[in-house]
C-alpha positions as CSV (number, residue, x, y, z in Angstrom):
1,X,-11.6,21.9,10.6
2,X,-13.8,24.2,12.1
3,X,-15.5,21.3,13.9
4,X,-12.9,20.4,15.5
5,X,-12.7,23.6,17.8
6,X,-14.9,22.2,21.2
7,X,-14.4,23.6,24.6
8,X,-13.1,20.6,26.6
9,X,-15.7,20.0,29.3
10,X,-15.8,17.9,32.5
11,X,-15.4,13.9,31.9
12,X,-18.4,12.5,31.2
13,X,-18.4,8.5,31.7
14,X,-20.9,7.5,29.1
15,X,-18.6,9.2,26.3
16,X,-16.2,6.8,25.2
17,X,-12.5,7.3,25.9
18,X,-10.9,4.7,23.5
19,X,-7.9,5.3,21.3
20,X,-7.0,4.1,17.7
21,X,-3.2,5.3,17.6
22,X,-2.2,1.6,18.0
23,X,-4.4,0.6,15.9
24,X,-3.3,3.5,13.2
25,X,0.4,3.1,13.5
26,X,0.7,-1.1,12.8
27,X,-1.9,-0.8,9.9
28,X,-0.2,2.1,7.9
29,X,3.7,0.8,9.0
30,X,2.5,-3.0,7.9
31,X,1.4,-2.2,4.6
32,X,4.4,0.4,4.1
33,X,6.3,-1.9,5.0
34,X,4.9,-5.0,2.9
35,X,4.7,-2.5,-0.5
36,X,8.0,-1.7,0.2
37,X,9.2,-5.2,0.2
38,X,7.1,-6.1,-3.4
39,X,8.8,-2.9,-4.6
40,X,12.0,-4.1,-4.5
41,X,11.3,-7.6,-5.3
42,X,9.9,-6.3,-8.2
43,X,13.0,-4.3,-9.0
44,X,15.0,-7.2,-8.5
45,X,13.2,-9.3,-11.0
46,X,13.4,-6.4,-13.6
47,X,17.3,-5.7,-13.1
48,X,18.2,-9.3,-12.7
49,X,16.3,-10.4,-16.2
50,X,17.9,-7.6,-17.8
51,X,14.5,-6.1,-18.5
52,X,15.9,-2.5,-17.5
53,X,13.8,0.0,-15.5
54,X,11.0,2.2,-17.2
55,X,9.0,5.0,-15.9
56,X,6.0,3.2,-14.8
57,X,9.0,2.0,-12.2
58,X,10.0,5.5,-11.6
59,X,6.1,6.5,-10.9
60,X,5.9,3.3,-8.5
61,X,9.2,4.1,-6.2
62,X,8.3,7.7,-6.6
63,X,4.1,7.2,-5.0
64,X,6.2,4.6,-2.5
65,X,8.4,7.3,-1.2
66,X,5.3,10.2,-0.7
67,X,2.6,7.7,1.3
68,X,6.1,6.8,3.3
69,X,6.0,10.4,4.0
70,X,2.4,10.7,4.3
71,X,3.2,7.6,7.3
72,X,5.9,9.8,9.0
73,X,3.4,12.6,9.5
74,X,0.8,10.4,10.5
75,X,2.5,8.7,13.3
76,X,3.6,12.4,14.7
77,X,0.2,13.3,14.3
78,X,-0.5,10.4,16.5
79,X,2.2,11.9,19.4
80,X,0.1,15.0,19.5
81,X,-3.4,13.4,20.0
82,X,-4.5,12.4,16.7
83,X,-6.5,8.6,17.2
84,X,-8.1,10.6,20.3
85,X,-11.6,11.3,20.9
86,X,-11.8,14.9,20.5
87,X,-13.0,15.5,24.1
88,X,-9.7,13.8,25.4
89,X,-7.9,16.1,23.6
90,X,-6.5,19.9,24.7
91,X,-8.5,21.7,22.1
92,X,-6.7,24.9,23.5
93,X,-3.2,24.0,23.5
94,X,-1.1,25.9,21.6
95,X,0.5,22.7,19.7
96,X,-3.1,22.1,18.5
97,X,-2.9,24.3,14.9
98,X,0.4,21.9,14.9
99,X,-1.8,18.8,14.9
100,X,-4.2,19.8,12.4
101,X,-1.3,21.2,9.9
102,X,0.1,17.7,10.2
103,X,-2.9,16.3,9.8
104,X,-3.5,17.9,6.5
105,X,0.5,17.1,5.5
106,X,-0.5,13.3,6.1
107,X,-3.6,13.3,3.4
108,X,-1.9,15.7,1.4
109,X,1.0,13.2,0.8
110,X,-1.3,10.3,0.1
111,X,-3.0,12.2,-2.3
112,X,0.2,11.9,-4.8
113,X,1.1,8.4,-3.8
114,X,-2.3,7.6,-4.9
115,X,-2.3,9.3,-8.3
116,X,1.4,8.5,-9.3
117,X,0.6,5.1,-8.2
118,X,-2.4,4.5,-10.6
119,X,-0.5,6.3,-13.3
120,X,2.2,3.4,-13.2
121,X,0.1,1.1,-13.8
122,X,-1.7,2.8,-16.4
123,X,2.2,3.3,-18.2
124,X,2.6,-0.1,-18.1
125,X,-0.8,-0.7,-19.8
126,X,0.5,1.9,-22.4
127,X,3.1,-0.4,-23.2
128,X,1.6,-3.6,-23.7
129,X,-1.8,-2.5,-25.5
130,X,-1.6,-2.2,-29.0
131,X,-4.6,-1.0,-29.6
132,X,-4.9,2.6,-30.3
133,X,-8.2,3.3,-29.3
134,X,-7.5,2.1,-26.1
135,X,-4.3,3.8,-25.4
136,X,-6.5,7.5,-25.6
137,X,-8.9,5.6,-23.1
138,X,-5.8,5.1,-20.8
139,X,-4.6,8.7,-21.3
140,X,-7.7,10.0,-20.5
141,X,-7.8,8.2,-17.0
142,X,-4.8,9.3,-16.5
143,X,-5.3,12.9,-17.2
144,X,-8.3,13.3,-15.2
145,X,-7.5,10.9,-12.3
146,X,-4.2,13.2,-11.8
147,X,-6.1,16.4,-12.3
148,X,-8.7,15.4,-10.2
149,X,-6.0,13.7,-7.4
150,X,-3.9,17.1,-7.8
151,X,-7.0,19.4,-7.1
152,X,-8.2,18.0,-4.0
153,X,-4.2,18.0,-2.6
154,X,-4.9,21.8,-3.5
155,X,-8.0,22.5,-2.0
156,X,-6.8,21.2,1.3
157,X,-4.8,24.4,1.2
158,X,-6.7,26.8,-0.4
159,X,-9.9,26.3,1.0
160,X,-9.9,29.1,4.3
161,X,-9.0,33.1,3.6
162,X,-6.2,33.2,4.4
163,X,-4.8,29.6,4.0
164,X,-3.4,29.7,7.7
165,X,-6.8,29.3,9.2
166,X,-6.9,25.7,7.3
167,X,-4.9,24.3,10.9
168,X,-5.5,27.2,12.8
169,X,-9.4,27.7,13.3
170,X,-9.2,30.3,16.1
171,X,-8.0,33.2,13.2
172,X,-9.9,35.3,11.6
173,X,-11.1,35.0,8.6
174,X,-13.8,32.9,6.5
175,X,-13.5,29.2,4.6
176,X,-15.5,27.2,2.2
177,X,-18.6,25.1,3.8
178,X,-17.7,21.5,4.5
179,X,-20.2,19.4,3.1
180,X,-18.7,21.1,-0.8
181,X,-15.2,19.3,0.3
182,X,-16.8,16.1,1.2
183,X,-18.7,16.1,-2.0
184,X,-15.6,16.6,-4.1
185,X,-13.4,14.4,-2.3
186,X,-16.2,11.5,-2.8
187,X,-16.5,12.0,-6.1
188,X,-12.9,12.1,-7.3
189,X,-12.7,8.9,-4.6
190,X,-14.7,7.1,-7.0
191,X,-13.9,8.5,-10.1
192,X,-10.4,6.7,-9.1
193,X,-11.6,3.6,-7.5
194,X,-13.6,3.5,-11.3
195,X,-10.6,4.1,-12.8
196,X,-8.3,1.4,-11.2
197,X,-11.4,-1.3,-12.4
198,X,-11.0,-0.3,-16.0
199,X,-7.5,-0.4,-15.8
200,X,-8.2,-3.4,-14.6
201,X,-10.7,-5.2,-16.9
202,X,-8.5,-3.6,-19.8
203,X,-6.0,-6.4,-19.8
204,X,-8.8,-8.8,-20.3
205,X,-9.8,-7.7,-23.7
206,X,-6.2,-7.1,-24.9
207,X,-5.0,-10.8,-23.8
208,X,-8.4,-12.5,-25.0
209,X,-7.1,-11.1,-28.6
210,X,-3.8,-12.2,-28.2
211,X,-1.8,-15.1,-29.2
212,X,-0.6,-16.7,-26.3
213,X,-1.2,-20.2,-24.1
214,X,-4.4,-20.2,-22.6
215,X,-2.4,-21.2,-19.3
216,X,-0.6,-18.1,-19.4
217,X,-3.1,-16.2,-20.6
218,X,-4.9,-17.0,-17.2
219,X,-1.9,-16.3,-14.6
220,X,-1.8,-12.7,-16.1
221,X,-5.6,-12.1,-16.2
222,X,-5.9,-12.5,-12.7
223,X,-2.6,-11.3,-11.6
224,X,-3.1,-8.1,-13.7
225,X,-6.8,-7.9,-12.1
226,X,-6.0,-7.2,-8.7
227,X,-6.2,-3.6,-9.1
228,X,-9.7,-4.0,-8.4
229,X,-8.9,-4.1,-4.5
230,X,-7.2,-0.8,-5.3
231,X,-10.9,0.2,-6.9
232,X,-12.4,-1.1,-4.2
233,X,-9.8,0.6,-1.5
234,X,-10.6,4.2,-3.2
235,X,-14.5,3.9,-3.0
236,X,-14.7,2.5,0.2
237,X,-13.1,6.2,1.2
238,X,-16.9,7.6,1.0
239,X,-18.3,6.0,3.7
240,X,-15.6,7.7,6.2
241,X,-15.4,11.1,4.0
242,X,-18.2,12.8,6.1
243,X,-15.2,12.6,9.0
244,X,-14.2,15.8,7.7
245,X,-16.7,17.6,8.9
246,X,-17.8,16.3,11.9
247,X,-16.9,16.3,15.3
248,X,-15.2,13.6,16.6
249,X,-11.6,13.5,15.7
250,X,-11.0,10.0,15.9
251,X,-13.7,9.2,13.2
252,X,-10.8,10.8,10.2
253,X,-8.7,7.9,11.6
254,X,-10.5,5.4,8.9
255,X,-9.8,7.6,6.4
256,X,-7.0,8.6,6.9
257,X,-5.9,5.1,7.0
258,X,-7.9,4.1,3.5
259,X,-6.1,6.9,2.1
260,X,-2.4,5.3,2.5
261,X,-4.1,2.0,2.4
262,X,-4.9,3.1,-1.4
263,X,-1.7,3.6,-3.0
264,X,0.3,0.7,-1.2
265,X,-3.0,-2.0,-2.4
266,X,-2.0,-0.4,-6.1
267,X,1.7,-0.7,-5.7
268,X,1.1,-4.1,-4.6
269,X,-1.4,-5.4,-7.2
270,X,0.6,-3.6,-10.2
271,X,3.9,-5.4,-8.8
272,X,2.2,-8.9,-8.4
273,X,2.2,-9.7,-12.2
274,X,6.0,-8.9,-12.1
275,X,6.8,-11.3,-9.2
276,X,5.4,-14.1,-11.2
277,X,9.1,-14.4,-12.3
278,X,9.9,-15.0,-9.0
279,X,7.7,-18.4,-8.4
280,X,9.4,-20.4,-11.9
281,X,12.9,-20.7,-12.7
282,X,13.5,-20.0,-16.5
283,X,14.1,-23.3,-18.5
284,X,15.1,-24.0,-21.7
285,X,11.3,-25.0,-22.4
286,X,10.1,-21.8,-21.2
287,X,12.9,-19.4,-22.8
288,X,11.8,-21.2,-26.2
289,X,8.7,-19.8,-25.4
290,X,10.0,-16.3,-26.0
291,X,10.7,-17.0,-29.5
292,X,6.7,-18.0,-30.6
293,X,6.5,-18.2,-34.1
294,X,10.3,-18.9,-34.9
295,X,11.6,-21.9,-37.1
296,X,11.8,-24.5,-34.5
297,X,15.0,-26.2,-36.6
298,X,16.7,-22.9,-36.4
299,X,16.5,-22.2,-32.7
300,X,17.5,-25.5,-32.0
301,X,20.5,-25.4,-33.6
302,X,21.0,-22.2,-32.3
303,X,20.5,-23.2,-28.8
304,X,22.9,-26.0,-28.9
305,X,25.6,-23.5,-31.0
306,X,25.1,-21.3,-27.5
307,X,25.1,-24.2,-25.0
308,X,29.0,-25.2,-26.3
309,X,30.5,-21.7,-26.6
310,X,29.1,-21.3,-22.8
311,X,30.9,-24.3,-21.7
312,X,34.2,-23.2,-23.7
313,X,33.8,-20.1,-21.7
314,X,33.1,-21.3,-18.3
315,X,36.0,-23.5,-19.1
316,X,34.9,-26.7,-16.9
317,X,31.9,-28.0,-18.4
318,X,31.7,-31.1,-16.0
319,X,30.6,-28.7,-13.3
320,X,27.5,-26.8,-15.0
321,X,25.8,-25.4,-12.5
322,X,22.2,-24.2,-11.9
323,X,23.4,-20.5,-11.4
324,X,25.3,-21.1,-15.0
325,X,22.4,-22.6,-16.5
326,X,19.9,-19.8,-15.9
327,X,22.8,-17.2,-17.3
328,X,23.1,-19.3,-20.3
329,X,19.3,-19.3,-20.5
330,X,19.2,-15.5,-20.5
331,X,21.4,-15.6,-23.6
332,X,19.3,-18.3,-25.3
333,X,16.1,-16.3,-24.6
334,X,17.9,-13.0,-25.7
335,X,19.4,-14.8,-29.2
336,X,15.5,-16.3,-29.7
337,X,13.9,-12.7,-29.3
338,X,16.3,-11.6,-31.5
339,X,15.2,-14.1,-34.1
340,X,11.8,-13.9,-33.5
341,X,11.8,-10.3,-33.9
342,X,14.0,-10.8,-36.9
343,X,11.7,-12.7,-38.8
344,X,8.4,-11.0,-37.7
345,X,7.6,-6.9,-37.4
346,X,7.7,-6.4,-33.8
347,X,7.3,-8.9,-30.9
348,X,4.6,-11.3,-30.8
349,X,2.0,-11.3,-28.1
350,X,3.2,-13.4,-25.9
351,X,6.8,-12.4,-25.4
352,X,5.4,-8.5,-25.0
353,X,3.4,-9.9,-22.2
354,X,6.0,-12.1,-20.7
355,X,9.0,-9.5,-21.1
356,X,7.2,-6.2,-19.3
């Protein structure tokens, strides 16, 4: 930050004098605001097909809630000159060390939107790869994504003596050199965006091994391979990561920007594969789905069994609704799993796909 400290000197036309705080505020609120959206569609599908929450949900809503955060100090940052060129900004105010401490709160809260964000997805692989060799692969990006994520949120604290000088440059005292920052932060930049491809190819060798339609077995390859933009989103980070130490204040605004952008494009992509509920209306052909590998016979005649002790219970069969037939399809999928899972050790393939 100690770039940042420039005496302000006489306008000079041939500077430039543009500002990126619209820019900042529509493209951090928008994707807030559109992550926040898939959020709760995809809590909705999970509550409403009785799927129940788990904690690769908690992680998501929990990395939602710090880059909204991270977005509330970002837009004060931009009330106190943040999206400026450094020369249009009062270098010697005394709100200045307020700027740059609110600066550092806005990358510090991305920071953990961005790791608890990966590690949801990562959960959720947990859960639906059987392999065990593959599980301690997922653990270990987990681990070291966090630990790395964790440690540069700390060394945006730690790195002046004493910490105060971090946002106030003007005290005495000594900090680290620069370029050692930059280098970290690119390197645990792409250490995630690596992380979120193999996260992302992973579901390509599980579902290739499993048994399930080749049409479905599509839909979730690419849905589930969308973190890549996530990948893609964290790398990009190093071409703006030598912001930090330059000396033009409006250059951090790219990545400050990738930095939210990072954890909402992995909210987004993890949620996508969960919405697919929401573009097909269960049917009885695609609830018998659920039950692969059960004695057709016997779900049949379950099926209809369930069919007539709805209608006694709705008590006017003549006016079977669509609402009633998707409730009576929840209980015909729940009675199949149940047989399924009856007859065979576990849940096959392409219900453990289907169901997360």
């Amino acid at each position: 930050m100690d770039s940042y400290v420039v005496s302000r000197d006489v306008a000079d036309d041939t500077r430039p004098h543009n500002t990126l705080i619209v820019h900042f505020n529509a493209i951090i609120w928008s994707l807030t605001a559109l992550s926040g959206v898939v959020l709760v569609l995809r809590t909705y599908c999970k509550i409403t097909r009785q799927r129940g929450l788990w904690w690769d949900d908690h992680f998501m809503t929990a990395a939602w809630i710090t880059i909204a955060i991270s977005c509330v100090f970002g837009s004060i940052s931009t009330t106190m000159g943040f999206g400026r060129h450094t020369w249009d900004i009062d270098m010697e105010s005394p709100d200045h060390p307020k700027l740059l401490l609110i600066m550092n709160m806005t990358g510090f809260w991305s920071l953990f939107g961005a790791a608890w964000s990966k590690t949801s997805f990562a959960i959720t692989l947990l859960r639906l790869t059987p392999a065990t060799k593959v599980k301690w692969l997922i653990w270990f990006l987990i681990v070291t994504v966090n630990v790395g994520l964790y440690l540069a949120a700390i060394f945006m604290w730690v790195q002046c003596n004493p910490p105060k000088k971090v946002w106030n440059p003007n005290m005495e005292g000594t900090c680290w050199d620069g370029s050692k920052i930059v280098i970290y932060n690119s390197w645990i930049s792409v250490w995630s965006g690596l992380a979120d491809i193999v996260l992302a190819i992973i579901p390509w060798w599980v579902l290739s091994r499993a048994a399930m339609h080749f049409k479905e077995q599509i839909g979730l390859l690419i849905c589930m391979s969308l973190g890549v933009f996530a990948g893609c989103t964290s790398i990009a980070k190093i071409i703006t990561m030598r912001a930090i130490t330059g000396n033009d204040m409006i250059n951090v605004v790219p990545l400050n920007i990738l930095g939210i952008a990072e954890a909402q494009v992995t909210i987004i992509a993890a949620s996508i594969p969960v919405l697919r509920a929401l573009l097909r209306a269960p049917n009885a052909t695609r609830a018998k789905s659920y039950a692969y590998g059960t004695n057709h016979n016997t779900v049949k005649t379950n099926t209809s069994q369930i069919r007539r002790e709805y209608r006694d219970l709705d008590g006017d069969a003549d006016n079977y609704s669509t609402t009633e037939l998707t409730q009576l399809e929840k209980v015909i999928v729940t009675t199949e799993i149940n047989q399924a899972t009856t007859q065979k050790n576990g849940m096959t393939d392409e219900e453990s796909w289907r169901r997360f």
